[in-house]
C-alpha positions as CSV (number, residue, x, y, z in Angstrom):
1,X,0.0,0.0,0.0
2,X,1.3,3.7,-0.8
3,X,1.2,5.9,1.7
4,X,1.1,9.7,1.8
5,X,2.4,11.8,4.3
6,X,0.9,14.9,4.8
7,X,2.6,18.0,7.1
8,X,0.7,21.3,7.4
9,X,3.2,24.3,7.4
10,X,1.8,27.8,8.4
11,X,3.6,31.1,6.6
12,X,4.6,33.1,9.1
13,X,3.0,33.7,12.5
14,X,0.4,36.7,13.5
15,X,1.5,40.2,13.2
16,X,2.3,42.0,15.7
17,X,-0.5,44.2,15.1
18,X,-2.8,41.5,16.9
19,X,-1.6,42.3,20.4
20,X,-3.2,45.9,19.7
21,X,-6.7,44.3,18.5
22,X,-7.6,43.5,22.3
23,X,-7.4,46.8,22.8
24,X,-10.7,48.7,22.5
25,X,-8.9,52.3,22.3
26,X,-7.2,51.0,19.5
27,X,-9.5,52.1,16.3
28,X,-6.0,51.8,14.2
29,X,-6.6,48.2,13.2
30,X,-10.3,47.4,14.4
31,X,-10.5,43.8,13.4
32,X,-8.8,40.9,11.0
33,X,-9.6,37.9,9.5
34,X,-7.0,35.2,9.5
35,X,-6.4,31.4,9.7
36,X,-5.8,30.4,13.6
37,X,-3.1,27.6,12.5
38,X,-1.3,30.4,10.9
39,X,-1.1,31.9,13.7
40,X,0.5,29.2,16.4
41,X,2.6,27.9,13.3
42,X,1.5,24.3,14.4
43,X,2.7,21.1,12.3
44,X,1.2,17.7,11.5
45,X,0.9,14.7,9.8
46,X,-2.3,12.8,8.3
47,X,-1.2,9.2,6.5
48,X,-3.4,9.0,3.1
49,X,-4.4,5.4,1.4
50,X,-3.9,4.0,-2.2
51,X,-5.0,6.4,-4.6
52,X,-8.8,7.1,-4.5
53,X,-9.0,6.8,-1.0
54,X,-10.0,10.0,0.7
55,X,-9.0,11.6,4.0
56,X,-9.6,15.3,4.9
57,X,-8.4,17.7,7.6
58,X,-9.9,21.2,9.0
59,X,-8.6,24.5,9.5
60,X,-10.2,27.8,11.3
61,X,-10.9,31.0,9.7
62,X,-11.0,33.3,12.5
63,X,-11.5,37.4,13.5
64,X,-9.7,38.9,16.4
65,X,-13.0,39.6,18.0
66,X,-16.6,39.9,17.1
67,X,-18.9,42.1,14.6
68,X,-22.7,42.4,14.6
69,X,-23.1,41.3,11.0
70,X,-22.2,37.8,9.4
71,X,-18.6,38.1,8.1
72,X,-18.5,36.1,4.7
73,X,-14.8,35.0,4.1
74,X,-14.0,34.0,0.2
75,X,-11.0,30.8,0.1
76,X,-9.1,29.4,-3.0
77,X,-6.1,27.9,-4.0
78,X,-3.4,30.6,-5.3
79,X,-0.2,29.7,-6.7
80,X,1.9,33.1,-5.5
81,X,1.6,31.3,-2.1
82,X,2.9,28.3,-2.7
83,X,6.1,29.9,-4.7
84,X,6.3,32.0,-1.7
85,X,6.7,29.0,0.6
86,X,9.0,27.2,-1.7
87,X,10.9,30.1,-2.0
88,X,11.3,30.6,2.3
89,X,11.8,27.0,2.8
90,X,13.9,26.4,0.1
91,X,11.3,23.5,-1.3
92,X,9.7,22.5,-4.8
93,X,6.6,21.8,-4.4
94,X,3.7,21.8,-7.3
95,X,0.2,23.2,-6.5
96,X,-2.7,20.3,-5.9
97,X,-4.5,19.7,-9.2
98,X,-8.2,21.0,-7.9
99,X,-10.0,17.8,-8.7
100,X,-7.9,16.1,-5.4
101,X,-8.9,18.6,-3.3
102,X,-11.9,20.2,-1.8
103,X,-13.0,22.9,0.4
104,X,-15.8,25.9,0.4
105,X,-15.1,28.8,-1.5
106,X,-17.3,31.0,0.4
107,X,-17.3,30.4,4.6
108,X,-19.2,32.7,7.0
109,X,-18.3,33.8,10.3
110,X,-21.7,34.1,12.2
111,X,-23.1,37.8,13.7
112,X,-21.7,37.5,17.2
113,X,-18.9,34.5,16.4
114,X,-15.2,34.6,16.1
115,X,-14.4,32.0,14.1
116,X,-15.8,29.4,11.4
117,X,-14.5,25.7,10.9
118,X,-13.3,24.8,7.0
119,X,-13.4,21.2,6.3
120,X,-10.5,20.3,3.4
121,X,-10.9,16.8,2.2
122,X,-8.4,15.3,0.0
123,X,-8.4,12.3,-2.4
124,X,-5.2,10.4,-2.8
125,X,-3.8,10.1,-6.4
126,X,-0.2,9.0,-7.8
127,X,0.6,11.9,-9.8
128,X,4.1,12.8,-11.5
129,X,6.9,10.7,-10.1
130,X,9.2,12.3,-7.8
131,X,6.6,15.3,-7.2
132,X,6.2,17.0,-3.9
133,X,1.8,18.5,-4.3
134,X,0.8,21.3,-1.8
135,X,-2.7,23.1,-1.4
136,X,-2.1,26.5,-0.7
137,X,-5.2,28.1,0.7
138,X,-5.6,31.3,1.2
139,X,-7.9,34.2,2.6
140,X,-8.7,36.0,-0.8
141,X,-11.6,38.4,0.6
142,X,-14.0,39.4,3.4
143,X,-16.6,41.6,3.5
144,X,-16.0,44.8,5.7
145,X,-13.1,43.0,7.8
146,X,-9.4,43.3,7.2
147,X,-7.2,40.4,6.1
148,X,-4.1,39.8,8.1
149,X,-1.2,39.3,5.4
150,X,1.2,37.2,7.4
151,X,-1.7,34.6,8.7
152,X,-4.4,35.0,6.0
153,X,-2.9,31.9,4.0
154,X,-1.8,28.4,4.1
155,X,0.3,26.0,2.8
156,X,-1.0,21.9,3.0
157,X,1.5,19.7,1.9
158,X,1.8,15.8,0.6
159,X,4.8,14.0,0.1
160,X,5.0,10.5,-0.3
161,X,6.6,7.7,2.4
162,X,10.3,6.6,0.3
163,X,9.0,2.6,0.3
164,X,11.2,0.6,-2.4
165,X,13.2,-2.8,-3.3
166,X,16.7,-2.1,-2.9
167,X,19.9,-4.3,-4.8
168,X,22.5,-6.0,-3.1
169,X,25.7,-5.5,-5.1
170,X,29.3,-7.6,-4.2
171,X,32.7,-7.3,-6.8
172,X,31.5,-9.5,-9.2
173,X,28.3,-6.7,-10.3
174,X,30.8,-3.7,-10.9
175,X,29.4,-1.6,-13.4
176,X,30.3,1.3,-15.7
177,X,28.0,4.2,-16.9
178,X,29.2,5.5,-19.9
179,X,28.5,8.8,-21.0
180,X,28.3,9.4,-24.4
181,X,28.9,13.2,-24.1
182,X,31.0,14.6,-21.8
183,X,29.5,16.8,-19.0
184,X,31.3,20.0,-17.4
185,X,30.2,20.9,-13.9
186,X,31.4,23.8,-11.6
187,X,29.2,22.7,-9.1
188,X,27.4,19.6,-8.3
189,X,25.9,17.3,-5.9
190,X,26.2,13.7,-5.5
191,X,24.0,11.9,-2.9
192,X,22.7,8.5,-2.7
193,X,21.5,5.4,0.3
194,X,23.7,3.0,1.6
195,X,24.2,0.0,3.6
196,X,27.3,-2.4,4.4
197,X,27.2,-5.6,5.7
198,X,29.1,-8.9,5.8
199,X,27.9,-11.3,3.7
200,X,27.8,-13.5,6.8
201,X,24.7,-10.8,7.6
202,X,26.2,-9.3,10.3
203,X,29.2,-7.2,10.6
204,X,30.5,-5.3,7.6
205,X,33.2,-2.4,6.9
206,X,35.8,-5.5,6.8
207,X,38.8,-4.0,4.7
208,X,39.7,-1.0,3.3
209,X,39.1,0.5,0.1
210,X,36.0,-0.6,-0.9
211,X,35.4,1.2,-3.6
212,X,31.6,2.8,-4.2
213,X,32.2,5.2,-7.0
214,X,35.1,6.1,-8.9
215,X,34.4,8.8,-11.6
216,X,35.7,9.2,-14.9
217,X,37.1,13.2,-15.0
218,X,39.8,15.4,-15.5
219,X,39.8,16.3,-11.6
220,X,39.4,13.1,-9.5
221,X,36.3,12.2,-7.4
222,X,36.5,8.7,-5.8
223,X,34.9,7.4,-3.0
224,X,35.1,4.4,-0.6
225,X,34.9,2.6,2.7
226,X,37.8,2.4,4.7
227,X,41.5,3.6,4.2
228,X,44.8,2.6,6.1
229,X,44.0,5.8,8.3
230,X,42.1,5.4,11.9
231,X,43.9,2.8,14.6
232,X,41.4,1.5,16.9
233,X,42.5,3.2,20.4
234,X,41.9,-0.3,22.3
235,X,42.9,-3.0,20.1
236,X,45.6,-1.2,17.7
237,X,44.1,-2.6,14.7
238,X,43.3,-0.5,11.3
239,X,39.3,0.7,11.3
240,X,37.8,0.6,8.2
241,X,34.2,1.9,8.8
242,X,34.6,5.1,7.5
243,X,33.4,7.0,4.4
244,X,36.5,9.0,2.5
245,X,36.2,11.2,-0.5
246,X,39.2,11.3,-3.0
247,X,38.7,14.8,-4.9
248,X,40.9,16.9,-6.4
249,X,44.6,16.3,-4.8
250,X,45.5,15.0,-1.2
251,X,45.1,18.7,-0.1
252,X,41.2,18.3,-0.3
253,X,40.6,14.7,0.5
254,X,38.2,14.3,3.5
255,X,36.0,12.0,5.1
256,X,32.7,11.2,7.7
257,X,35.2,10.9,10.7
258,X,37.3,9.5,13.0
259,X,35.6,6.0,13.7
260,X,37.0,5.8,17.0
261,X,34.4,8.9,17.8
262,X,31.6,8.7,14.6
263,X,31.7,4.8,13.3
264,X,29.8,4.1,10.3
265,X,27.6,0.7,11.7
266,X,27.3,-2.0,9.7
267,X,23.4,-3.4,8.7
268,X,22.4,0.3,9.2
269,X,21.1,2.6,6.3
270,X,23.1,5.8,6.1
271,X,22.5,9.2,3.5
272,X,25.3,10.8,1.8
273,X,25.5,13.8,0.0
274,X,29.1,15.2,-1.3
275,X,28.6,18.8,-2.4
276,X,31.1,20.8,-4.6
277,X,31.1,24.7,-5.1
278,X,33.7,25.9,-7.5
279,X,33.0,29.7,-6.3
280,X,34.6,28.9,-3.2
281,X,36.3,25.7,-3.8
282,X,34.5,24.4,-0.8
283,X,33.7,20.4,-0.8
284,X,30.9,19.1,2.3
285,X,30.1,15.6,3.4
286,X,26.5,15.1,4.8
287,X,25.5,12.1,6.4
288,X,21.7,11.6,6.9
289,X,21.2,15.2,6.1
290,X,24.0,16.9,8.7
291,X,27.1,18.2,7.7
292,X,30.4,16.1,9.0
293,X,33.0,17.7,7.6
294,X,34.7,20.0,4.9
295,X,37.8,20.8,3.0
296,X,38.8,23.4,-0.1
297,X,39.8,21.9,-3.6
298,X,40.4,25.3,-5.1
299,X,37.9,28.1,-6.4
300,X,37.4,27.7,-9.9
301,X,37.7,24.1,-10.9
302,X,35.7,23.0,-13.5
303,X,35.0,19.1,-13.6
304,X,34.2,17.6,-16.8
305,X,32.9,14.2,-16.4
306,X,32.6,11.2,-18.8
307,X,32.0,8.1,-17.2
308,X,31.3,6.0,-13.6
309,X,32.8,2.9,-12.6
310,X,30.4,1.4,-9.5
311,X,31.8,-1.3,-6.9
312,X,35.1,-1.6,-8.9
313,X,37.8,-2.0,-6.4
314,X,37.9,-5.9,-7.0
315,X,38.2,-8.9,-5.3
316,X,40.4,-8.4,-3.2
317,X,39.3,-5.2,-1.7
318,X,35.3,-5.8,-2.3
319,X,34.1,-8.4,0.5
320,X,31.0,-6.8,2.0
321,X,27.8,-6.7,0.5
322,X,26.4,-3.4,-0.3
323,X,23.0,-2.3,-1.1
324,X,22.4,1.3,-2.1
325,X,19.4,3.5,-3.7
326,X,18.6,6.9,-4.7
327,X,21.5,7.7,-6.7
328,X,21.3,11.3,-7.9
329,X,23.6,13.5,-9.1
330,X,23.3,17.6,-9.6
331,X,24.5,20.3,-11.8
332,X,24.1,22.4,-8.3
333,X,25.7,22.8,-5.5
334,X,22.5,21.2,-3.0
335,X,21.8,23.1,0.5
336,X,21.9,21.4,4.0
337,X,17.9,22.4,4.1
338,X,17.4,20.7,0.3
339,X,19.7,17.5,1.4
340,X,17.7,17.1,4.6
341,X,14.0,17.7,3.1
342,X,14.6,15.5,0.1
343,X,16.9,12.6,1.4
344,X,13.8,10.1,2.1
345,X,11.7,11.0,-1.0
346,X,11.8,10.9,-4.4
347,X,12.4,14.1,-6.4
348,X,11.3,15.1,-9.8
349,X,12.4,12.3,-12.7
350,X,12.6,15.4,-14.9
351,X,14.0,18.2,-12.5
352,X,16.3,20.3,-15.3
353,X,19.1,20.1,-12.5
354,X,19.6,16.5,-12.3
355,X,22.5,14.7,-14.4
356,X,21.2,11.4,-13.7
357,X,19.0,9.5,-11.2
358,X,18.8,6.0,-10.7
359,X,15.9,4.9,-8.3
360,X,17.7,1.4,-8.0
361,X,13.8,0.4,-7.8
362,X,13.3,-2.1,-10.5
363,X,13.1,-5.5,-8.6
364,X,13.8,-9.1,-9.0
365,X,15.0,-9.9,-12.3
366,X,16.3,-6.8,-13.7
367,X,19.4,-6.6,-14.7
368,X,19.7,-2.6,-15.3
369,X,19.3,0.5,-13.2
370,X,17.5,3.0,-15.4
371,X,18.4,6.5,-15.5
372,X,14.8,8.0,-14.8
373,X,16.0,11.8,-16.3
374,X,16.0,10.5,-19.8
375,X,19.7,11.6,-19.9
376,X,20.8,8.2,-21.0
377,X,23.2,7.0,-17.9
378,X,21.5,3.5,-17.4
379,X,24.2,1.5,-16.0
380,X,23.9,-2.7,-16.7
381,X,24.9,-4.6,-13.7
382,X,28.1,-6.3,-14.1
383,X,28.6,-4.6,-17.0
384,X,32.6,-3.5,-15.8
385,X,34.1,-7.1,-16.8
386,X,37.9,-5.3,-15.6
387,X,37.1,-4.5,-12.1
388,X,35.6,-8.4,-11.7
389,X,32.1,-7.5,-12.8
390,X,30.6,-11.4,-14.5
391,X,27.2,-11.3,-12.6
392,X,24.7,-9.0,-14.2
393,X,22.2,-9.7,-11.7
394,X,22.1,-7.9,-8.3
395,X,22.8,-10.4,-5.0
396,X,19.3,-10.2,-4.3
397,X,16.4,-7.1,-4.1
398,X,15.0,-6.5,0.0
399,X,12.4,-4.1,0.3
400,X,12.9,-1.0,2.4
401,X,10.8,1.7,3.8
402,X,12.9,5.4,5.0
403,X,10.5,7.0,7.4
């Protein structure tokens, strides 16, 4: 069953101007209309069903206090919102196509009342893959009774529970993604699931080097668990759980940390996003959305990429299992709030920004990992027959939900 998660945001919280409506000397600002959940800036969560199914919430239309005559308040969906909200939060959401959602255009706040309830009822639907929907509702008009600006709309919004069959990969699947044009970045984002274990089932992170991605490029970007680098303090033996980043010289190499304080775990799920900014040179490492370190590769390097090899460090350095999902890569440099907002959902198939996207989602049987952007990079498991890869089916496909 898909689920839908649904958080309600408020913009902004009441103006100041409110704590001056109590007062009956104050003839400045007589009266407003506004949404109470606006105003406390309140946040929560309604699970929808498979698509069809409906589920609805309520929100108040209120006044600071009351009026003699019935106060008729006009509602509808209006797009400036929502880009205003996306714009604040740094978030991409579309607008609710109107057939999926539902609510009164016209409410009335009774003669002698404060406030009138608005039901909002919402039917579940599928809708683009990857895309975030939001219903921003807003106070358009009232008759005789000022709008607040700061409370007088706000933003519903659905995003969909990440819930997918992910591949186990070991040496003998090392792929290559070949690009058939070449593709200069000055910035970019690279970010993607991952999970290590021994292929006993427990354990994992058992030597070093083993190698996730190794781009094709004129600067280098390589990246793997484990280097001869960290001692374990007790036992005096070599620590491989560790994520490092090979990028452009020794200088800016960097990794997730000293294992001895911040071990990777093995059987756990872990996010990680590696950033690059050529304006200030500046390369970050995120893990599950927070920043864990940094280093400088120069201002003004431009990478021009032409190809991926996947799992490739061989046999002898390969002998955990890894599963992974959700690789994406960006022509732009990705915030902490975008990382964070976006690591357990899907994004846009189509978004102009992405170089490729693979899902990892295809199941049992498959024996590619489609590039959903249309921009070609499939990659064919096993497909890199010099790192080892003869197996062109993953180790096996275990379904995962990230909540």
């Amino acid at each position: 069953m898909k689920k839908i998660a649904i958080n309600i945001f408020a913009l902004g919280i009441i103006a100041s101007a409110f704590t001056a409506c109590d007062d009956a000397k104050n003839d400045v600002i007589d009266n407003m209309v506004y949404i109470s959940e606006a105003a406390s800036d309140p946040s929560t969560e309604i699970i929808l069903g498979q698509a069809g199914e409906k589920s609805s919430t309520s929100i108040s239309v209120r006044m600071a206090h009351k009026v003699a005559a019935d106060t008729k308040v006009k509602l509808a969906l209006d797009e400036g919102v929502l880009a205003a909200y996306n714009k604040l939060n740094q978030t991409e959401y579309q607008i609710i196509p109107s057939e999926y959602v539902t609510f009164p255009a016209e409410v009335v706040i009774p003669a002698g009342s404060v406030s009138a309830e608005v039901e909002v009822e919402i039917t579940s639907f599928d809708g683009e893959a990857g895309v975030e929907y939001a219903a921003p509702i807003k106070v358009m008009e009232s008759n005789g009774v000022q709008l607040s600006n700061s409370t007088s709309q706000y933003v519903i919004t659905f995003g969909k529970v990440l819930r997918q069959y992910a591949p186990t990969f070991y040496y003998n699947n090392a792929m290559l993604m070949n690009w058939e044009n070449p593709v200069e970045l000055s910035n970019f984002t690279l970010e993607w699931w991952v999970r290590c274990t021994g292929r006993s089932g427990t354990g994992g992170f058992s030597i070093n080097n083993q190698a996730l991605f190794s781009f094709v490029a004129n600067y280098e970007l390589y990246v793997r668990f484990g280097d001869i680098v960290y001692v374990d303090k007790n036992t005096g033996r070599n620590m491989f759980n560790f994520l490092q980043i090979k990028t452009m010289g020794i200088d800016a190499n960097y990794d997730s940390g000293d294992p001895n304080n911040n071990p990777l775990k093995g059987g756990e799920w872990i996010h990680f996003a590696h950033t690059y900014d050529a304006g200030t040179g500046d390369v970050v490492l995120y893990m599950n959305g927070v920043e864990v370190n940094r280093n400088n590769g120069g201002a003004g390097n431009v990478f021009t990429f032409t190809g991926l090899n996947m799992f490739s460090s061989g046999s002898s350095y390969f002998r955990d299992y890894i599963e992974m999902c959700q690789l994406r890569m960006w022509k732009t440099t990705r915030s902490a709030a975008q990382i964070q907002k976006n690591m357990k959902k899907e994004v846009k198939y189509t978004d102009p920004n992405l170089v490729f996207y693979l899902p990892m989602n295809e199941g049992e049987g498959s024996d590619t990992l489609h590039d959903v952007t249309g921009n070609g990079h499939d990659c064919v498991i096993g497909s890199n027959t010099a790192a080892g890869g003869n197996n062109k089916y993953a180790q096996a496909w275990t379904e995962y939900s990230f909540e």
